[in-house]
C-alpha positions in Angstrom: -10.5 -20.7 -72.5 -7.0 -19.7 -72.4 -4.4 -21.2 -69.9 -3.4 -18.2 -68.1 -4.2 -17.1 -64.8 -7.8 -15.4 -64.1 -7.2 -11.8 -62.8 -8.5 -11.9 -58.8 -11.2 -13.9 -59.3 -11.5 -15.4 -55.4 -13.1 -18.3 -56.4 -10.6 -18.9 -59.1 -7.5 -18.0 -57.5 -6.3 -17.0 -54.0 -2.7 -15.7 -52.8 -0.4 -17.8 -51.4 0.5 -16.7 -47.6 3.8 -17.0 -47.7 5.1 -15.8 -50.8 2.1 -13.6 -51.7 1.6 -14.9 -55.2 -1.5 -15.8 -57.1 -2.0 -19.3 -58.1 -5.1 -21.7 -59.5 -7.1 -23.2 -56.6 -6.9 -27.2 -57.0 -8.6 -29.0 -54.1 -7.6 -27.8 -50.6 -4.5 -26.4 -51.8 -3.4 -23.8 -49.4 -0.2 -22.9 -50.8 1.3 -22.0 -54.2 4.2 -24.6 -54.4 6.1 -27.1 -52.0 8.7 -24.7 -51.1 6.0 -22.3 -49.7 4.4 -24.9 -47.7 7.8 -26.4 -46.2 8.2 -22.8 -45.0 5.1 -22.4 -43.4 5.4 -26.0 -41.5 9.0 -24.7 -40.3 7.6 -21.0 -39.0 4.8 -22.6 -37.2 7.3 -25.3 -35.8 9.4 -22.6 -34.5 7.0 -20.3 -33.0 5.6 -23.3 -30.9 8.9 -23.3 -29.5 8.4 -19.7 -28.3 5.8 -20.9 -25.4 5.6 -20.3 -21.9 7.9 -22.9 -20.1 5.3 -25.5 -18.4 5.5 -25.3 -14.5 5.1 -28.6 -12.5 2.6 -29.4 -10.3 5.2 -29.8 -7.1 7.5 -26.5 -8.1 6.1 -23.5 -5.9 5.1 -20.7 -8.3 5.8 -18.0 -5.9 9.5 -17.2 -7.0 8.8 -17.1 -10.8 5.9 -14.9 -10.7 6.5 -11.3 -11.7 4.3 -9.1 -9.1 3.9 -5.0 -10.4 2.0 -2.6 -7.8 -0.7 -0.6 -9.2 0.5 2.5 -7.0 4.1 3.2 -7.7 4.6 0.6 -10.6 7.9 -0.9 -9.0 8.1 -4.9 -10.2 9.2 -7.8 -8.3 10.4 -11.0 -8.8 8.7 -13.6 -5.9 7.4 -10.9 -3.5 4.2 -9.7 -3.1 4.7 -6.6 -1.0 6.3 -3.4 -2.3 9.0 -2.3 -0.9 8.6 1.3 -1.4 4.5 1.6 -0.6 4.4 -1.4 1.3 1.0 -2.8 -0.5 0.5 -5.8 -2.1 1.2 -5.9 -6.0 -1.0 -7.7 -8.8 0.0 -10.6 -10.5 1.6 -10.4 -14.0 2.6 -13.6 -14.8 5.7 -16.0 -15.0 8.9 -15.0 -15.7 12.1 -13.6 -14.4 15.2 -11.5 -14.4 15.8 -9.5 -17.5 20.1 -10.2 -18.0 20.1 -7.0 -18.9 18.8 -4.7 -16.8 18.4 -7.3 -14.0 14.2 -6.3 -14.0 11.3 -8.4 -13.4 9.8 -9.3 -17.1 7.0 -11.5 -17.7 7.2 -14.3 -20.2 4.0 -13.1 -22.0 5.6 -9.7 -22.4 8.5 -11.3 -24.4 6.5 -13.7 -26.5 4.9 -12.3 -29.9 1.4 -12.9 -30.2 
C-alpha cells in the first residue's frame, strides 16, 4: 500500500471544516492540522460573544422590547399601542434603537444564526 492519500474514500478520509482539505482520519481527529483547529476554537469563541444580552430578574422588560403592529407595521421601542391605529402590537423581542436610523430593531434580527 502506498503512502498517499486515498481519493474520497469517507471512511478513509474526511475534509477538514475549516480549510477544506482532505486528510487521513486518525482517532477522533476532527481537523486537518493545529492551525485549523485553533481557528475553529477562536470563531466559535467569538460568535458566543454575539448573544442576546441577559436581562435580570429585577430590570422591567417593558422598555427594551421591540413591539411591531400587524396592521400598519409601524415599530416601537417600550409601547404597546400604535400610535397611528391605536391597537396593540405583537411582541418581537429585545432590543433597541438602531444609531442609524433611530428605528426599533430586535437583537435576534441583528444576530446571525
Amino acid at each position: 500500500m502506498s503512502n498517499e492519500i486515498p481519493l474520497r474514500h469517507d471512511s478513509v478520509t474526511v475534509a477538514c471544516p475549516v480549510c477544506h482539505s482532505d486528510f487521513l482520519v486518525s482517532g477522533r481527529k476532527t481537523y486537518c492540522s493545529e492551525r485549523c483547529r485553533a481557528s475553529a476554537y477562536r470563531t466559535r469563541r467569538n460568535n458566543s460573544q454575539l448573544k442576546v444580552p441577559v436581562v435580570g430578574k429585577k430590570q422591567p422588560l417593558k422598555p427594551i422590547t421591540v413591539y411591531e403592529c400587524d396592521i400598519c407595521g409601524e415599530r416601537a421601542l417600550g409601547e404597546q399601542r400604535c400610535d397611528e391605529c391605536q391597537k396593540f402590537m405583537r411582541r418581537v423581542g429585545f432590543g433597541g434603537l438602531c444609531p442609524h436610523c433611530d428605528g426599533a430593531v430586535a437583537y435576534d434580527e441583528l444576530t446571525v444564526g
